[in-house]
C-alpha positions in Angstrom: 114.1 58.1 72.5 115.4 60.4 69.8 112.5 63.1 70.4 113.1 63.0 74.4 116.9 63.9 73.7 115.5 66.9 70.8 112.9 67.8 73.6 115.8 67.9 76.0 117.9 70.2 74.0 115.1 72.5 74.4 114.1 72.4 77.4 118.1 72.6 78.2 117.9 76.3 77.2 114.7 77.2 79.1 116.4 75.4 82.3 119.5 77.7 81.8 117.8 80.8 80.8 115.6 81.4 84.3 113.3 84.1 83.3 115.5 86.8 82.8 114.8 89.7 80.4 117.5 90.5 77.9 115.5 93.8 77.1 116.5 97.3 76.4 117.9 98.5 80.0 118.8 95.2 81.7 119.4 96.8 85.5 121.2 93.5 86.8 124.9 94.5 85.8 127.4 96.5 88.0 126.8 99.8 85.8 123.0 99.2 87.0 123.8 98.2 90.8 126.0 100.8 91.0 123.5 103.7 89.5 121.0 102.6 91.8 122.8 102.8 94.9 124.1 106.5 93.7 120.8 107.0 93.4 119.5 105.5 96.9 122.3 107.6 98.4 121.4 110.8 96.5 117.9 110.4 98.2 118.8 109.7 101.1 121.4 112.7 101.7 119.2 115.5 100.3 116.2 114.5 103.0 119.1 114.5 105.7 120.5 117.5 104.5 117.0 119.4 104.7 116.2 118.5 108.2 119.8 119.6 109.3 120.0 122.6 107.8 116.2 123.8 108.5 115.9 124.7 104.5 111.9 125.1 105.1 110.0 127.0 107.9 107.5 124.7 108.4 108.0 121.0 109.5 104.8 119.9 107.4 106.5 120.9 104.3 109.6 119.5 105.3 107.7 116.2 105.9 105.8 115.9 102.4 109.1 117.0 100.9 110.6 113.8 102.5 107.7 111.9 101.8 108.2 112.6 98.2 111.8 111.8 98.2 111.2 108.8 100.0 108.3 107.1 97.2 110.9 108.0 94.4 113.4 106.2 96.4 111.1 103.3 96.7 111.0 103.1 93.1 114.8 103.4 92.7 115.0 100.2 94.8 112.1 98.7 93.2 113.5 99.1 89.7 117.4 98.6 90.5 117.7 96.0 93.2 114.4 94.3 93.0 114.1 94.3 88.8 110.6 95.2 89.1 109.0 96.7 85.6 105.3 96.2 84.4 107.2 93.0 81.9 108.6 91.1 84.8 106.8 88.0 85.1 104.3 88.3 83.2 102.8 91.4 84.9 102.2 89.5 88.4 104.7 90.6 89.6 103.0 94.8 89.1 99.5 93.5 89.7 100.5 92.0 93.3 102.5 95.6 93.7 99.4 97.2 92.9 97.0 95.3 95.5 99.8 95.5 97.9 100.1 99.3 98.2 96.1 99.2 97.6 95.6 97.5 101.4 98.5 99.8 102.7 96.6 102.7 101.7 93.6 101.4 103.0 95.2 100.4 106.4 97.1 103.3 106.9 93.5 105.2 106.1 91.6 103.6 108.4 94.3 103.5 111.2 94.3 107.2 111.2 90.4 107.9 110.7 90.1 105.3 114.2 92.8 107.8 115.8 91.3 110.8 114.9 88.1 109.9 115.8 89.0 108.1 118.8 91.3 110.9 119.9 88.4 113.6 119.1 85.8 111.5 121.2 87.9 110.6 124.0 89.7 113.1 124.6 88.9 116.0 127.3 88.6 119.3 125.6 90.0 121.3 128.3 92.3 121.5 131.5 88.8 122.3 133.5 87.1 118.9 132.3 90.5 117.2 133.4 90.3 119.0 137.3 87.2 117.6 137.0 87.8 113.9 136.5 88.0 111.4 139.4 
């Protein structure tokens, strides 16, 4: 009886603790909410700001320069609001991240090689093969 109540007393302090990572920069206080969402604004006006102010000539670099400011912003949220760093649970919580954005890619990939190819096969190449069609 006397080791179930010692065991208990342990296992109290696991119960209580719930995984959480006391480490260097813990990002779950107010000073950490409050940086990220600086930061998720931040992002968020400069892309805006760009578009409305026609800062670049061409609209392809105007769309990888948002694309870039929107995969840092993804990390802002990831690290600040989700608590995602290579530590957190054991690493599973990176590795499932990692195959995650792996079938993205590959998704996205293949979406847009079908639509190319589709649209490049399908497609008539000219106004005088559409006067032509039924």
């Amino acid at each position: 009886m006397s080791a179930h109540i010692e065991t208990a007393g342990h296992g109290a302090h696991g119960h209580d603790d719930h995984g959480h990572d006391d480490g260097p920069v813990s990002h779950s206080t107010f000073k950490g909410y409050m940086t990220g969402f600086v930061l998720a604004v931040i992002l968020t006006a400069i892309p805006f700001w760009l578009v409305m102010a026609k800062v670049f000539d061409k609209p392809n670099t105007t769309a990888l320069v948002i694309l870039a400011f929107a995969v840092v912003q993804i990390v802002v949220h990831m690290v600040y609001f989700l608590h995602m760093d290579a530590k957190s649970e054991g690493g599973w919580n990176m590795l499932a991240l990692i195959f995650t954005l792996v079938l993205v890619v590959i998704t996205l990939a293949g979406s847009l090689w079908v639509m190319y190819h589709m649209n490049t096969n399908m497609m008539p190449h000219s106004m005088h093969d559409m006067k032509n069609m039924p």
